[in-house]
Structure formats: structure tokens, C-alpha cells
N, C-alpha and C positions, 0 to 999 in steps of 0.2 A: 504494500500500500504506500509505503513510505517513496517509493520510486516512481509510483504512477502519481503523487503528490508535486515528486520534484519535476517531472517530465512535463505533465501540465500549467505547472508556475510560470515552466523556460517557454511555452507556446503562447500563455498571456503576456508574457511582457515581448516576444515577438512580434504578438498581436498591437501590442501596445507600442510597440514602436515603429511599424508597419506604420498604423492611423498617422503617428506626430508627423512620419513622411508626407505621408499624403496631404496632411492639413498645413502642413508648415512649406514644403515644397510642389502639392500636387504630382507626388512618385509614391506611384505603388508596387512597392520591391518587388512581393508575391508575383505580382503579373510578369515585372519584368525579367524574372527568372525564370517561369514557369508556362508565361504565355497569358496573356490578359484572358481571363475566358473559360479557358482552359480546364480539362478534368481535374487536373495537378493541381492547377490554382484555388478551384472549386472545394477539392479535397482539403487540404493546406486551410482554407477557409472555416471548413467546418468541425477540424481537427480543433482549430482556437477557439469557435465557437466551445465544442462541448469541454475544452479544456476550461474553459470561464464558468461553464457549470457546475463543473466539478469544485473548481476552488470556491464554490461559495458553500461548500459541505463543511471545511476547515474554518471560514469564517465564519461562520454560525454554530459552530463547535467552542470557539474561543468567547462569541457572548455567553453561550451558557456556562462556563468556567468562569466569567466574572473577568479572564485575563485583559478584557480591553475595558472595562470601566473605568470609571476617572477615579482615583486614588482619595478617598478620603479625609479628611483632617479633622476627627471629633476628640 
């Protein structure tokens, strides 16, 4: 589990740097390595996609531990 955690992290922040391209230069890597369109591309696409669904099983694991609330001072 711990590896299909780490595998998915490195496809969101791929994903995530994908986008800054796009929006900040209008380039999108994906396409232009893989062919704009394209099955590859497509695939690659939806590989991020369910990779972002996955990491939100770990974020929502971390509110119910309490680890992301704000630190208290009573």
C-alpha cells in the first residue's frame, strides 16, 4: 500500500505540474510527449486523475487522527 501511496503522490504532483505549464506557458508536456490526443496521452490523463483519488483516502485518514488540526493553547 505504502508504494501504490508513493506512486500516486509522484502522478499528482506530475499532474500538478503539467497544469502550472499549461496555465503559466500554455504547454502541455503530456501531449507533447505522447501526442496531443492521443491513447498515451489519454491514458497518462486518467492514470492522474485516479491517482488524485486515491490521495484523498490519506487525506481524510489524517483529519480523523486529528494530525492536521490546528494545535491548541488551553
Amino acid at each position: 500500500m505504502k508504494y501504490l501511496n508513493i506512486l500516486t503522490l509522484i502522478l499528482v504532483i506530475v499532474g500538478g505540474l503539467n497544469w502550472g505549464l499549461v496555465g503559466l506557458f500554455g504547454f502541455d508536456l503530456v501531449a507533447a510527449l505522447f501526442g496531443a490526443g492521443s491513447a498515451l496521452s489519454r491514458i497518462v490523463y486518467v492514470l492522474v486523475g485516479l491517482s488524485a483519488v486515491w490521495q484523498i483516502v490519506p487525506l481524510f485518514s489524517q483529519f480523523g487522527s486529528g494530525e492536521l488540526a490546528a494545535p491548541r493553547n488551553h
